[in-house]
N, C-alpha and C positions, 0 to 999 in steps of 0.2 A: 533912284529914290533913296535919299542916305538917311530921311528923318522917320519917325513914326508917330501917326495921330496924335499929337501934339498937345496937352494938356495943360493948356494953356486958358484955364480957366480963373474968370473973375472971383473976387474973395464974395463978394452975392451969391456966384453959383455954385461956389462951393460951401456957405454955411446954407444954401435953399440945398444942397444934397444931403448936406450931414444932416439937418432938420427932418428931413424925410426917412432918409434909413433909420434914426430914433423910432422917429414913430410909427413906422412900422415896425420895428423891434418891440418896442415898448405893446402895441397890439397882439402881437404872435404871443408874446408871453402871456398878457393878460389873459389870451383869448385863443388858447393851442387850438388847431384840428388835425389831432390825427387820422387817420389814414386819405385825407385829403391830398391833391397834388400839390405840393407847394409850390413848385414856379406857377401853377395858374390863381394860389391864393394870395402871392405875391404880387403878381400882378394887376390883380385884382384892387388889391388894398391902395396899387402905388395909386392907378389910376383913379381913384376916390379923391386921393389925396392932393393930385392935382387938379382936380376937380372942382375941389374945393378951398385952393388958394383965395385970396382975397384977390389978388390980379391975376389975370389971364396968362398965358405965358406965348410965345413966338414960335410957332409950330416946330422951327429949327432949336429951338432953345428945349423946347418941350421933347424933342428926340435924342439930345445931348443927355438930359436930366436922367430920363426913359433909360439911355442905355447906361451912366452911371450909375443911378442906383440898383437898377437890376443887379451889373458888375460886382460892387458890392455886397448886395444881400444873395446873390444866386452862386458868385464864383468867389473873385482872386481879386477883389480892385480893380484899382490902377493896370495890373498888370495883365488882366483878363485880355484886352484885348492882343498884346502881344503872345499869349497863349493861343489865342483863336489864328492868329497868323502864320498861314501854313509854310510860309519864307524864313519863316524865324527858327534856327535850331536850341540858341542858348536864349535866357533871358540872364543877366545879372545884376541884382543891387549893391552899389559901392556903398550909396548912402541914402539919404531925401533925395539927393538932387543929381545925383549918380548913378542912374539906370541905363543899362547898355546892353546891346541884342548883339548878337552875331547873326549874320545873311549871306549867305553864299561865303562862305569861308572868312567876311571880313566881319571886325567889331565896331559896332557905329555906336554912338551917346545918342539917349533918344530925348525927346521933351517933357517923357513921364516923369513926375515927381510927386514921393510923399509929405505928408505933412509934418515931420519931425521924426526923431527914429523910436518914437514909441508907436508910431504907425504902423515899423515896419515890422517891431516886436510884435503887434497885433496882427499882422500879415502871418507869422511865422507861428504865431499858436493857433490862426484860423486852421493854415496849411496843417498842422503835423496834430491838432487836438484830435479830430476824428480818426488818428490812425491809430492811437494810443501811445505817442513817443513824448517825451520828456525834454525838456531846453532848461539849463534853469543855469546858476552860476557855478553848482558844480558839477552839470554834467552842459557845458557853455558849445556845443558842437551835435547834431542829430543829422543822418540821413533820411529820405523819408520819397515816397513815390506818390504822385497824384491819383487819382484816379481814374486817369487815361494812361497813365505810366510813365508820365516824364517823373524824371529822377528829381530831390530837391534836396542841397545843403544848406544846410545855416549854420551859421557861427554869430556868436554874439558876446559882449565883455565875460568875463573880464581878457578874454582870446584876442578875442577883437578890439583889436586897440583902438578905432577909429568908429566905433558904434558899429550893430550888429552890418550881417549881410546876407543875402541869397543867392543863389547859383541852382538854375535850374535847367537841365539838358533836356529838354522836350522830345519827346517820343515819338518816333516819325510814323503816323497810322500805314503811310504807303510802304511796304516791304520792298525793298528795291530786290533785283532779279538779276544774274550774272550777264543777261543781252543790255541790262543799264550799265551796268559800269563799264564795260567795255566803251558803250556808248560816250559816257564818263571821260574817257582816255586813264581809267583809275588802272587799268590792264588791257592785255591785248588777247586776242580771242586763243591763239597760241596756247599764250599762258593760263586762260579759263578752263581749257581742255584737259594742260597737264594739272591745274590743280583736282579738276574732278575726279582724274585719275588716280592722284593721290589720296581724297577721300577715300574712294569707292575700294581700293587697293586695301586700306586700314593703314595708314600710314597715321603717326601720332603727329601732329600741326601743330606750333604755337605761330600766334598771329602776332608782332609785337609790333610796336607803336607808339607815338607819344601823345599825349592828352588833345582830345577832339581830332585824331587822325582818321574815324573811320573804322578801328578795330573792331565795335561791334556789330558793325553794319556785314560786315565782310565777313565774319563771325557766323550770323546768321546766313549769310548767301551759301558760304561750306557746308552748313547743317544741314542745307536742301537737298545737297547730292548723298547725302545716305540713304542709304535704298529702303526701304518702305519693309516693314515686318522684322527691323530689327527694336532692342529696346532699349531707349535711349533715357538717360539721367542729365538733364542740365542741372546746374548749382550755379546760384547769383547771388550778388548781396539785395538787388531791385531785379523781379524778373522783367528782363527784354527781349529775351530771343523768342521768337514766335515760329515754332518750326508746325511744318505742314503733317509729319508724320503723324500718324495714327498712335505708335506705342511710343508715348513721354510721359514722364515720367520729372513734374517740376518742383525744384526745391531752391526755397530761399529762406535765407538768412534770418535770424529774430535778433533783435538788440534786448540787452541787460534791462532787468523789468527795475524799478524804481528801488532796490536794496542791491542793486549791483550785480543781481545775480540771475542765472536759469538762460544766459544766450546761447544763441546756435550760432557757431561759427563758420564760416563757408570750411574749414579743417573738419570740425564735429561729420559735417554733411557730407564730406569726399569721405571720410572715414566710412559712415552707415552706407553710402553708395553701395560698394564694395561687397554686402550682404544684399543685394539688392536685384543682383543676376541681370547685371546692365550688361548689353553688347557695347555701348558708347559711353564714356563720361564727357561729359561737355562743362566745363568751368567759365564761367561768364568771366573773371578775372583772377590772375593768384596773386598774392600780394602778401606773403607769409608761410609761415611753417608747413600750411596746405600742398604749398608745391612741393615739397618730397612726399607726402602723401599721393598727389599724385605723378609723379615720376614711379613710386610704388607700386602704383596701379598701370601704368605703361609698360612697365616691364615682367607684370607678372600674368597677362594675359589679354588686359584690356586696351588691346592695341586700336586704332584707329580713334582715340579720344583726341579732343580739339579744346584750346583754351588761350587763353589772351595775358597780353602782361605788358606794363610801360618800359621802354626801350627806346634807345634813339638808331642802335644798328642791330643786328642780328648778332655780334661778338660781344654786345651790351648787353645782349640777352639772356648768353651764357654768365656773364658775372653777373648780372640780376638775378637769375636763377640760384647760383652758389652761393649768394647773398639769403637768399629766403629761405635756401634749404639749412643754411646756418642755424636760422631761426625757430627752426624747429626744435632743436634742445637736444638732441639725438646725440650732439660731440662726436660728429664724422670726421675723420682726414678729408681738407680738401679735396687728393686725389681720387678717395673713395666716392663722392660728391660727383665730382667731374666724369667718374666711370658712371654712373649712373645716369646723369643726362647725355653722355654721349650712347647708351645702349637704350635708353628712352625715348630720346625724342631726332625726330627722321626731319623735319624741315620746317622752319623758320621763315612765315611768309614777313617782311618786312611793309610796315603800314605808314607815308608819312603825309602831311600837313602843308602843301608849301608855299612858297613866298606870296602866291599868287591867291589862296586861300583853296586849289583841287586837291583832293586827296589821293593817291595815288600807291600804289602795290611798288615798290623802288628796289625790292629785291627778292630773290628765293631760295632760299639757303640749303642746301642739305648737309646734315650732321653724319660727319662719314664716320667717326669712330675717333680713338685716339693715338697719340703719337708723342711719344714718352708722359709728359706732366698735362700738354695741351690738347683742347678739343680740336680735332680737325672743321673742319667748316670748307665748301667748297660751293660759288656762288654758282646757279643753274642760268637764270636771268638777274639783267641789270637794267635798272633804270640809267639811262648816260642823260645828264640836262648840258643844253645846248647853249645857251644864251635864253635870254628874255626877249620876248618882244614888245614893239613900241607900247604898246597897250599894256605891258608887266607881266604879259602871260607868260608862263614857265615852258620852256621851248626842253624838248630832250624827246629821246628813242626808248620804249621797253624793247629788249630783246637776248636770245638767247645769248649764253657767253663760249658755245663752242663745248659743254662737259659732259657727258654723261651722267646721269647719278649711278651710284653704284647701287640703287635699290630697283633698277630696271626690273630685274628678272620678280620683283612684286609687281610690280606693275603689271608685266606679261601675266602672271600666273594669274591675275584681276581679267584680263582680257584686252591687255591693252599693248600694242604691238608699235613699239615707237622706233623710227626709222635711222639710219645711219648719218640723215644729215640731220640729227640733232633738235629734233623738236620744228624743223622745216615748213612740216606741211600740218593738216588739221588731225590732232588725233582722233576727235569723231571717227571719221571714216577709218582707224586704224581698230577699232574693235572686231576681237573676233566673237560671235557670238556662241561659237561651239566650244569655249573655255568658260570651264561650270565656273564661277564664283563662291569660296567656302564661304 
């Protein structure tokens, strides 16, 4: 199925909609009730008012109306019903007549379309009025979260050259579980085991990856394996991670109030973390000065923290890094820089995207330390892709590359007893349980 419910309404039933959400607008104001339910005084009012048309309407026509206007005056439009749709991960607007989803990794054009792009303007102050954020021409760009938690940008002129737009990542209620992905073929049960180990050990993780690969999915699956009665600090700009634990501790982001001023910046918030007597920091993304904040924080106690970042390899990762640690204003030597995330951060799970639309874990990197000017880096698992098959599906092997990591003896001291043929067999059953866990 490559289209979606198709909007292909007559210019009748689309001014008999706009007619109606009027005047029910024009009613509610005249005639507020508060603490009344408004979807049942909504519905209430529509049904009056088809009632009371002068012609009957086609029972099918009458449940087309039904569920536009509701759409309308209850949610998102047009675009309600692609929210409602549990297959759909992105929604995006190019334009009127440039609406396109993403499904199962691919991006389809749908048949939804607005009515000009002051529609879509009014889409984008419905979305972000209730949260109290700002669009205007000089502040032409807002991020802003639903109320079920998909994330939503807009950009609009004088940015957008081509009239405003939207992009909204929808929030997946099902929490996926590490027996899915495997399921997935996103990793192999192997590598699910050594990554647990890795949590539970306190090894610092960055997950990197490039846009819609899955990082926060994977993100959250990590967070699960931290063991219960520790106290953990997530930092987001939109919060997504939904961890099970008992002790969280969540913080997100405020954007600049309307003079420019008084934001919290995912920086501000790793900085106050830190007074905060976390076992874990958890960084939903770094993407600035924050990451030598927290590289700071990895190295000066808060070991086993976990955080995401855009990357296409895991050696991108390291100059992305030295990149945002630039940014911090600090005027480090490079090398100084490079000694720091090579004593911070222990493994680079690598997250990609591919041709085929699976998302998939394609490497594991361990940061051994350095070796004159450069980070060492030594791959644990590889993703090898094979060919494609007739269908396009992405054909390859995850499996180990033959190395040891040289953070074993963490691992052991965690309890975890990993064997000479290299990650071989299941480490489940390599746990000892009579090795206490600090």
């Amino acid at each position: 199925m490559n289209t979606i419910n198709p909007s292909s309404r007559s210019d009748d039933l689309y001014r008999l909609n706009h007619y109606l959400v009027n005047l029910i607008s024009r009613e509610l104001e005249s005639n507020p009730r508060p603490g009344e339910d408004y979807h049942k005084v909504v519905t209430t009012l529509l049904k009056q008012a088809v009632a009371n048309l002068k012609q009957p309407l086609p029972a099918t026509v009458r449940d087309q109306v039904f569920r536009d206007v509701l759409d309308e005056l209850l949610g998102f439009g047009v675009l309600q019903p692609l929210l409602d749709a549990p297959d759909i991960s992105e929604v995006m607007v190019n334009g009127p007549d440039k609406v396109y989803i993403e499904r199962n990794g691919k991006i389809i054009k749908t048949d939804i379309r607005f009515e000009n792009d002051q529609a879509i303007l009014r889409m984008i102050e419905k979305i972000i009025f209730p949260l109290g954020r700002r669009i205007d021409a000089d502040s032409p760009t807002v991020d802003a979260r639903l109320p079920d938690g998909s994330r939503v940008n807009a950009v609009i002129p004088p940015v957008a050259v081509d009239g405003p737009s939207i992009t909204i990542r929808k929030f997946q209620k099902e929490k996926f579980t590490i027996d899915q992905l495997i399921e997935f073929g996103s990793l192999t049960k192997i590598m699910a085991e050594f990554i647990r180990a890795c949590v539970i050990a306190r090894l610092n993780i960055i997950v990197s990856g490039g846009t819609g690969s899955g990082k926060t999915t994977l993100l959250n699956v990590l967070s699960g394996f931290i063991p219960d009665g520790e106290r953990i600090v997530t930092i987001e700009d939109a919060a997504e991670l939904r961890l099970q634990q008992e002790h969280v501790i969540r913080l997100e982001t405020k954007p600049a109030n309307i003079e420019g001023r008084n934001a919290v910046t995912v920086r501000d918030l790793v900085r106050n973390s830190l007074r905060m007597r976390p076992d874990r920091i958890i960084v939903g993304e770094v993407r600035g000065g924050e990451s030598l904040d927290m590289l700071q924080a990895m190295n000066t106690g808060h070991d086993g923290s976990l955080t995401t970042l855009h990357a296409n390899t895991p050696r991108d990762t390291i100059s992305r890094l030295e990149t945002m640690c630039m940014m911090a204003g600090m005027d480090l030597p490079l090398k100084v820089i490079r000694e720091q995330i090579a004593s911070a951060v222990d493994v680079i799970i690598q997250q990609s995207r591919m041709k085929d639309g699976s998302r998939r874990v394609t490497s594991i990197t361990e940061i051994s330390g350095m070796e004159g000017d450069t980070v060492v880096m030594t791959d644990i698992f590889k993703f090898q892709q094979t060919g494609l098959s007739p269908g396009g599906i992405v054909l390859g092997e995850l499996k180990p590359t033959g190395i040891r990591p040289l953070f074993t003896p963490r691992l052991e001291a965690a309890g975890f007893r990993l064997g000479p043929e290299v990650f071989g067999a299941d480490l489940s059953s390599m746990v000892n349980p009579h090795v206490r866990r600090r």
